[in-house]
N, C-alpha and C positions, 0 to 999 in steps of 0.2 A: 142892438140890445143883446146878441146872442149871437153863438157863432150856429151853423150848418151841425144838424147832427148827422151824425155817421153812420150807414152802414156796419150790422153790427155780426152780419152772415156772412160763412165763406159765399164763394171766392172772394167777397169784398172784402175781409181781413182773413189770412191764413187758418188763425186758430181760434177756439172756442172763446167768443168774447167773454168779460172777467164779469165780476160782481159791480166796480168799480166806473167799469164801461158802461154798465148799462146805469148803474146812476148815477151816470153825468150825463146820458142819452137826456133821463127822466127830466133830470133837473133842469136842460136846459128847453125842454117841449114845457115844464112846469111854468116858467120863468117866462115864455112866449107866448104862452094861451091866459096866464095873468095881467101880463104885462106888467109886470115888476120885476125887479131881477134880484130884489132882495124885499122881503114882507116886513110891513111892519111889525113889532112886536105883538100885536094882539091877532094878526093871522101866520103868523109863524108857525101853529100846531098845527093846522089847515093845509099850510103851505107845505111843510114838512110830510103828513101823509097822504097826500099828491104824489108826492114824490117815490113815496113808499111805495106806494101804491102799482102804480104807473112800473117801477121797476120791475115788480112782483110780476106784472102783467108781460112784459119782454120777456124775463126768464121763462115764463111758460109757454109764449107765442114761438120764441126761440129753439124751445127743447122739443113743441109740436111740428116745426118744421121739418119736411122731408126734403133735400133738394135734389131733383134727379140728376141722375148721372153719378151720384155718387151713392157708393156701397153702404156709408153710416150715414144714420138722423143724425140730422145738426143738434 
């Protein structure tokens, strides 16, 4: 139904994952935990701010990460 989402911290990708990254992270945890990989029309707006949502929640879990060893917050 979905592929593996990714790691979205160094070391597991070099640089600051994108906007982009993380919602395709969202979309496909969205798509997993529905089971559907596409809404029908009448949960589309639902589905959609899931999605939204969920990404919002990365960017900040993201930016609150410290990982040690290294000099900057991720």
């Amino acid at each position: 139904m979905c592929r593996s989402i990714k790691t979205l911290r160094p070391p597991a990708i070099p640089e600051e994952a994108t906007e982009e990254e993380m919602t395709a992270a969202a979309l496909q945890y969205v798509r997993k935990v529905s089971g559907f990989r596409a809404p029908a029309a009448h949960n589309q707006e639902v589905f959609d701010h899931a999605v939204a949502e969920i990404a919002e929640a990365t960017q900040r879990l993201l930016d609150g990460l410290e990982i040690r060893g290294s000099a900057a917050r991720v």
